[in-house]
C-alpha positions in Angstrom: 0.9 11.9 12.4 -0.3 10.8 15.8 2.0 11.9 18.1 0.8 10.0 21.1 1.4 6.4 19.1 4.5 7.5 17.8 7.7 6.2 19.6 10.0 8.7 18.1 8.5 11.4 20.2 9.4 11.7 23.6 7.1 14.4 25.2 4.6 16.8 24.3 3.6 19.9 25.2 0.6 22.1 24.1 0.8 26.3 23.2 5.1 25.6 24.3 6.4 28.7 23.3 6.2 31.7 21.9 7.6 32.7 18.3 8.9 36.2 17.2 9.0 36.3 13.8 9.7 39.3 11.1 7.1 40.0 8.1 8.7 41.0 4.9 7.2 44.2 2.7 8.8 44.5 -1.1 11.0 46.6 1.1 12.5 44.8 3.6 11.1 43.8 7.3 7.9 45.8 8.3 6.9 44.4 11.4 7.5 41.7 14.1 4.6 39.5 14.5 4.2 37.0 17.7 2.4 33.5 16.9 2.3 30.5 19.6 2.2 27.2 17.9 -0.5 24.7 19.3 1.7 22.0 19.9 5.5 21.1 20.7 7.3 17.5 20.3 10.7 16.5 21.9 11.8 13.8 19.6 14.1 10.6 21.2 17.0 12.0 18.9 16.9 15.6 21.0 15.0 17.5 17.7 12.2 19.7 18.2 9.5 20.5 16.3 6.4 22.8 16.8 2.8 22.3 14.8 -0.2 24.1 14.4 -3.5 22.4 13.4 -5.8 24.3 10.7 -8.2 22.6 8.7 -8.0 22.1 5.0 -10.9 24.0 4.2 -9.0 26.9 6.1 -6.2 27.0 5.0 -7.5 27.2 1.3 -9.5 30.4 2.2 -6.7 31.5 4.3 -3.3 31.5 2.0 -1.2 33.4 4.2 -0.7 30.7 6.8 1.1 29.0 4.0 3.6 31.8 4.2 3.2 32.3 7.7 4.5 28.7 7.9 7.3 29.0 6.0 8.5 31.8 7.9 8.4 30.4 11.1 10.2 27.4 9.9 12.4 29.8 9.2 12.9 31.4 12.3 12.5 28.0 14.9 15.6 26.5 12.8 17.7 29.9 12.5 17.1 30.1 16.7 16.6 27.1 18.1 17.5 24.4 15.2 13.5 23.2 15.9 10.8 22.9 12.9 7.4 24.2 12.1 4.7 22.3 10.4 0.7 22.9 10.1 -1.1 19.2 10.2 -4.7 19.2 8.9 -7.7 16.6 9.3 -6.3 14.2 7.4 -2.8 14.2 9.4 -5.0 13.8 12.8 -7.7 11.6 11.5 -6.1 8.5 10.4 -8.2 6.2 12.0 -10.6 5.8 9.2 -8.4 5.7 7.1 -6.5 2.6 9.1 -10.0 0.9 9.3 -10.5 0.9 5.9 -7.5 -0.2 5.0 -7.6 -3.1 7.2 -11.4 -3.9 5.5 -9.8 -3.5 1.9 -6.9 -6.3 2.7 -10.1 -8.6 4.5 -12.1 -9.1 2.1 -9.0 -9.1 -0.9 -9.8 -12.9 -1.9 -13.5 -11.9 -3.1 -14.2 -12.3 -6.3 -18.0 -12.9 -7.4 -18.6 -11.3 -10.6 -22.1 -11.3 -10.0 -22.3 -9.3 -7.2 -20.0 -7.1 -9.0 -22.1 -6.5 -12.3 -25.5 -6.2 -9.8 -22.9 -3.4 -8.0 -22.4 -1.7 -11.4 -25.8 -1.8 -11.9 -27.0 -0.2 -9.0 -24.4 2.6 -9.2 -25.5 3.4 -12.9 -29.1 3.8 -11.5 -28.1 5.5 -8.5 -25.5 7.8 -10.5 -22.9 9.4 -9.2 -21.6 10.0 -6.7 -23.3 7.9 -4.6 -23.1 5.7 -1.1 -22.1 2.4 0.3 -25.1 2.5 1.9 -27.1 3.1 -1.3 -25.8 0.8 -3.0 -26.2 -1.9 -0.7 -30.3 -1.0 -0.3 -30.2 -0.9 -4.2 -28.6 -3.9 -4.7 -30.0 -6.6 -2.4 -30.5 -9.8 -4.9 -26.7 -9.9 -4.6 -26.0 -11.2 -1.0 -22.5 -13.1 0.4 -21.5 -15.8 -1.5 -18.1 -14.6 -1.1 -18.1 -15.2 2.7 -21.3 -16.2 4.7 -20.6 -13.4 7.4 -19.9 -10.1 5.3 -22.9 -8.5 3.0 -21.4 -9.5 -0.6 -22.5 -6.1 -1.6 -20.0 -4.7 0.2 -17.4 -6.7 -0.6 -17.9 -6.4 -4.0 -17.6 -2.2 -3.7 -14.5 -2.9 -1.9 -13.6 -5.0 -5.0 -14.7 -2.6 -8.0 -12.3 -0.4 -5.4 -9.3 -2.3 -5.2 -9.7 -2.6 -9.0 -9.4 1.0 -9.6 -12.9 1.2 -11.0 -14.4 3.5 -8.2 -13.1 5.8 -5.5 -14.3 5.3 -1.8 -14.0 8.4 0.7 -11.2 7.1 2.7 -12.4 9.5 5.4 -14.9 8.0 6.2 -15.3 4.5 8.3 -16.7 1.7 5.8 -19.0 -0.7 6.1 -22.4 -1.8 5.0 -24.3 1.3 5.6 -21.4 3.7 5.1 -22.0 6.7 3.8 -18.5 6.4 2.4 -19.1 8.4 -1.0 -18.4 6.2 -4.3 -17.0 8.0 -7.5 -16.3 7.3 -10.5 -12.6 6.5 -11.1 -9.7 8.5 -12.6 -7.9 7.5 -15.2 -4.8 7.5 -14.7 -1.3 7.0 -16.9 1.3 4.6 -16.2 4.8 4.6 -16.6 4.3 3.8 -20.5 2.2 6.8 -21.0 -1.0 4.5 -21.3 -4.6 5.7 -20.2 -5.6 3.0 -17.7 -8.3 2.6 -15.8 
């Protein structure tokens, strides 16, 4: 969420308030803990709603600020009908992601089956997982004939993408010499219970 593009919220406000909240025990309440969320948001309709920003990596190695969380939300909407959420990178990142996107739908009308078998065939020597940026210096013979201004390279990773053949690091920008990871993709099962690639 990206609060400052978002026309739903009306102001914001950083460290707003401060929370009391109690901490449960297998017997009951044990303490009353204080926590002051990073950020507030008056929403248009009059709601409220309070975040804190913790990386994902933290958060796994931290599992109480899942709980933490959920008490809060507990205690904001009980006393002030307002919510509690913890964002992470990917919430307040989205620009990369946006990017790519946007490069994914530009180059959809490629097609060159050459440039995607040389692809292939630089990611199986390669192995992976590998770059964009890798691939591209391992795959030179193959250049645009898709579109005389992008690197057909690329647009044939973007391709094999699209196709659900590989997985591209959407958290990272793309473009010729991204480092953009490439994976091998998941299978996956559709709705008739079929392994699909």
């Amino acid at each position: 969420m990206v609060l400052e593009a978002d026309p739903e919220v009306h102001r914001i406000s950083s460290f707003p308030v401060e929370v009391k909240y109690e901490v449960y025990g297998p017997y009951g309440a044990v303490r009353v803990e204080k926590h002051i969320p990073e950020i507030g948001g008056l929403m248009r309709d009059g709601s409220v709603a309070f975040m804190d920003a913790y990386p994902l990596a933290h958060q796994d190695e931290h599992k109480w600020l899942v709980s933490r969380g959920g008490r809060l939300n507990e205690t904001l909407m009980a006393n002030h009908g307002a919510t509690y959420a913890i964002m992470d990178e990917i919430d307040l990142h989205q620009e990369p992601r946006r990017w790519n996107l946007w490069q994914m739908f530009r180059h959809m009308t490629y097609g060159d089956k050459e440039a995607k078998a040389a692809v292939w065939t630089a990611i199986l020597s390669l192995g992976f997982p590998t770059t964009i940026a890798a691939v591209s210096k391992a795959a030179v013979g193959c250049l645009g004939k898709g579109r005389p201004d992008v690197d057909g390279v690329y647009q044939a990773v973007l391709a094999l993408c699209r196709e659900g053949e590989i997985d591209l690091d959407h958290g990272v920008e793309f473009g010729t010499d991204s480092d953009a990871a490439i994976t091998l993709a998941e299978p996956f099962v559709d709705g008739r219970g079929m392994r699909r690639r």
